[in-house]
C-alpha positions as CSV (number, residue, x, y, z in Angstrom):
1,X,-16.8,-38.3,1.5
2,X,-18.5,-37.7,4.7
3,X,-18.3,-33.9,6.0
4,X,-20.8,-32.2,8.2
5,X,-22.9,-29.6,6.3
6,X,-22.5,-27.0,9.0
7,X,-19.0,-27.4,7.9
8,X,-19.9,-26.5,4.5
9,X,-21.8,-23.9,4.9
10,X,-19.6,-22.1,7.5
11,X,-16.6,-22.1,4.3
12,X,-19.6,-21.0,1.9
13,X,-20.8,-18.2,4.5
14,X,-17.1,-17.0,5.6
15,X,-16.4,-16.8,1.4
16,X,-19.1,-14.7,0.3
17,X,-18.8,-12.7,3.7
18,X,-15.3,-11.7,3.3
19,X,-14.0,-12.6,-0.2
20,X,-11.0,-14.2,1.1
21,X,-7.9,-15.9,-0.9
22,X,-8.3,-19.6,-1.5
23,X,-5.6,-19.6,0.8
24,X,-7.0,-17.5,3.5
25,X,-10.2,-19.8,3.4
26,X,-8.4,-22.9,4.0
27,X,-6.4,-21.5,6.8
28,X,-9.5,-19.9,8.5
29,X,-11.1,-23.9,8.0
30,X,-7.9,-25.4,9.5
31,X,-8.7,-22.8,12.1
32,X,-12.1,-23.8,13.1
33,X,-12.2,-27.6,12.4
34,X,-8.7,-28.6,12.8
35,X,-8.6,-31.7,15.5
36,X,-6.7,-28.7,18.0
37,X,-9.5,-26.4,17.5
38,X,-12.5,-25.4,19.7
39,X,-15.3,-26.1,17.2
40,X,-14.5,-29.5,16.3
41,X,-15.9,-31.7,19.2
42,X,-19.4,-30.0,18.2
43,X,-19.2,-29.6,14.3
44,X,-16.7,-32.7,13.7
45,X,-13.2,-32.4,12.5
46,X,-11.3,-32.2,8.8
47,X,-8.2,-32.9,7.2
48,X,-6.2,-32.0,4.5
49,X,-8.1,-34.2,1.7
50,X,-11.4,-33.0,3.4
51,X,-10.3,-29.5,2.9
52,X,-9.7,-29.7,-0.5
53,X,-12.9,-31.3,-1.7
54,X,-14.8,-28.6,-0.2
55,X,-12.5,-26.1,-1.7
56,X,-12.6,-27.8,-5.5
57,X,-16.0,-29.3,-5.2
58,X,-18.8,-28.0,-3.0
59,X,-17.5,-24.3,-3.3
60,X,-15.7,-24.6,-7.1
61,X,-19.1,-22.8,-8.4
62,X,-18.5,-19.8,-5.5
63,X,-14.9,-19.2,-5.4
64,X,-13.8,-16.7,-8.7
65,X,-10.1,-16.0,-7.0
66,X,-9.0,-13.6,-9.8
67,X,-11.9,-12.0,-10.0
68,X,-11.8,-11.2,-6.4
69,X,-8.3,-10.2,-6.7
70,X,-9.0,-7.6,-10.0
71,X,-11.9,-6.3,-7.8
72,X,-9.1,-5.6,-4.6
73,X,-6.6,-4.2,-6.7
74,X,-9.4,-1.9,-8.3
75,X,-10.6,-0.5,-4.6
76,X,-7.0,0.0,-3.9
77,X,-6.2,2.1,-7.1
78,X,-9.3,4.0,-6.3
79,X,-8.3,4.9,-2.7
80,X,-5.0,6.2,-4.4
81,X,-3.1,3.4,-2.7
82,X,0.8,2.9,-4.2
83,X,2.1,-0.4,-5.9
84,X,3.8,-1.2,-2.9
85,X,1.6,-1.2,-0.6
86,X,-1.3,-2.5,-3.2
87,X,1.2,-5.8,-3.1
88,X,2.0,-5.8,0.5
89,X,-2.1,-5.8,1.6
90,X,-2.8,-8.7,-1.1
91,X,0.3,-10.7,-0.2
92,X,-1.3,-10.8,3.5
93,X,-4.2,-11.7,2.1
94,X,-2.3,-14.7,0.8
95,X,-3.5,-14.3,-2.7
96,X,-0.1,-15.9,-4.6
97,X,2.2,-13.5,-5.9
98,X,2.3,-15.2,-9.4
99,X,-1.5,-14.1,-9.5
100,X,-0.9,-10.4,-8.1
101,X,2.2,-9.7,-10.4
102,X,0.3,-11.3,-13.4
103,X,-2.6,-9.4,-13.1
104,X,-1.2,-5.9,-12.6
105,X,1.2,-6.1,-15.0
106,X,-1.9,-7.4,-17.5
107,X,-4.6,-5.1,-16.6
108,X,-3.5,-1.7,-14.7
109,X,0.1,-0.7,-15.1
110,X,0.5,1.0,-18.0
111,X,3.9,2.5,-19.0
112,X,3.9,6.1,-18.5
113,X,0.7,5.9,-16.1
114,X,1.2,6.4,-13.0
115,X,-1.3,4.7,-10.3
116,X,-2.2,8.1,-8.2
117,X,-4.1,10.7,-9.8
118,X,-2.9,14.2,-10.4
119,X,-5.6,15.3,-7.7
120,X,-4.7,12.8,-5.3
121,X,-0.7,14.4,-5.6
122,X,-1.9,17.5,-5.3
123,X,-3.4,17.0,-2.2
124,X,-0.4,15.1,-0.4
125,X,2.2,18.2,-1.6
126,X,0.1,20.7,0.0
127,X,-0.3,18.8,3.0
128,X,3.1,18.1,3.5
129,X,4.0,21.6,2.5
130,X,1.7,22.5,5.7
131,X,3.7,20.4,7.5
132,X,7.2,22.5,6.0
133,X,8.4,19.0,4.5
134,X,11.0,19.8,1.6
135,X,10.7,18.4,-2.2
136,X,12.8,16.3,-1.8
137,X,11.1,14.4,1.5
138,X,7.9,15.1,-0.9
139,X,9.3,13.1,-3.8
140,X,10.7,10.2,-2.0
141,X,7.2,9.6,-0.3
142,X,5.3,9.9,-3.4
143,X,7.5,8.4,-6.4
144,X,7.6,4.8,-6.6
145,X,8.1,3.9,-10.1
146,X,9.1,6.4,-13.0
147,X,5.6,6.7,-14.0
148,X,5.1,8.6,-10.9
149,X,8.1,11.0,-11.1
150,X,6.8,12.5,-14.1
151,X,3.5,13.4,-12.9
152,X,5.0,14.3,-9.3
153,X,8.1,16.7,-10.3
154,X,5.3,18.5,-12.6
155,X,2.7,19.4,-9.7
156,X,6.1,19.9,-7.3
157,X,7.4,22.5,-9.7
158,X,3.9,24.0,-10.2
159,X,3.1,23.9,-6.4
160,X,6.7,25.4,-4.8
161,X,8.2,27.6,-7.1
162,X,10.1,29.5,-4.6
163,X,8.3,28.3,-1.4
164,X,11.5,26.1,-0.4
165,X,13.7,28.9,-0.5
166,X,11.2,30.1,1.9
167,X,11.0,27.3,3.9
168,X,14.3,26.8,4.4
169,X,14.6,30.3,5.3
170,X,11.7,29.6,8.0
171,X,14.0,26.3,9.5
172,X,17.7,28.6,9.2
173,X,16.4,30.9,11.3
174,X,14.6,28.6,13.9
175,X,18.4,26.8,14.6
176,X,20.9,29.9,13.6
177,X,21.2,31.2,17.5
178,X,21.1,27.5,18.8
179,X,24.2,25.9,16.6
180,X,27.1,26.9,15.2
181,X,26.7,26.7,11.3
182,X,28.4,23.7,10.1
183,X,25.3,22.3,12.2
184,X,22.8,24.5,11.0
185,X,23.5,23.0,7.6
186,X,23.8,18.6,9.1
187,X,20.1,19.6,10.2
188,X,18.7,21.2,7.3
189,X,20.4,18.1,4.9
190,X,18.4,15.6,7.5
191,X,15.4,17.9,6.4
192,X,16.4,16.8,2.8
193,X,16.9,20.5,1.9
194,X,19.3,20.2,-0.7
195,X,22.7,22.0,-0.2
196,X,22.5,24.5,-2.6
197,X,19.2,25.5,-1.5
198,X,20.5,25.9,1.7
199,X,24.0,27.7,0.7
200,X,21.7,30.4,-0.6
201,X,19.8,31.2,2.4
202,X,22.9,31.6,4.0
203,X,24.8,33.3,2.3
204,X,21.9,36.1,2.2
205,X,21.8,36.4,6.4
């Protein structure tokens, strides 16, 4: 089979450049060399079949998919990146979701682990407690699978205490002499203050 080298070595340079899916590659090929493209009245054009050889046999020593993939995942982890969104970036990456669910579920989630670190957690409450966000709002951005609600409701307990009591003290008496109280209380719910918390603020003013 008769491809142009330049061909060859553009999908051997773009690999080893970017680490791509094996799907990415061949969409980025189809790209370049397609008969519609720019590139292929200079470098020639490819098909399907042409695609593939290159893909099984001129780069089948280069391309280590999984490997690629285990090293994504393991950047991810390490910038303290959830499962969802850990799936979402690989899925746009067009790595197959067989692969992705296979190989977390293999070699990085482990049952009562969770993915973020206790560090990374404490970080994010403090920072949203700067930004007067309530536990509640705190938990639903942090907990994604039960192995992150353990570690998350233990740093929440040890960082609030009775900040939120305080907090919501903070919000009551920003909107007490704008609204009437039955809407007082419909704003500091949509704060995801929870009612009791709120009942006790006040019924102290």
């Amino acid at each position: 089979m008769k491809i142009s080298q330049k061909i060859i070595d553009y999908a051997i340079w773009y690999y080893l450049r970017y680490y791509p899916s094996i799907k990415k590659l061949e969409n980025k090929l189809k790209q370049k060399f397609w008969p519609d493209s720019k590139k292929w009245k200079i470098y020639g054009w490819i098909n399907d079949e042409e695609i593939n050889y290159i893909l099984e046999e001129k780069l089948k020593n280069i391309i280590q998919e999984k490997e690629v993939l285990r090293s994504k995942i393991k950047s991810y982890i390490a910038k303290n990146k959830n499962l969802n969104y850990i799936k979402q970036k690989l899925r746009e990456k067009l790595f197959s979701n067989e692969m992705i669910d296979e190989l977390l579920q293999d070699e990085f989630l482990s049952e009562w682990e969770s993915l973020l670190t206790r560090d990374y957690i404490r970080k994010q409450i403090n920072l949203y407690k700067s930004k007067w966000k309530s536990r509640l709002y705190i938990k639903q951005k942090l907990i994604e699978r039960d192995e992150d609600k353990i570690l998350v409701e233990s740093l929440l307990k040890e960082a609030f205490l009775d900040w939120e009591l305080e907090q919501i003290n903070f919000e009551y008496e920003k909107l007490n002499w704008k609204y009437e109280k039955n809407k007082v209380i419909e704003k500091l719910l949509r704060k995801w203050f929870s009612y009791n918390d709120i009942k006790k603020i006040i019924d102290r003013s």
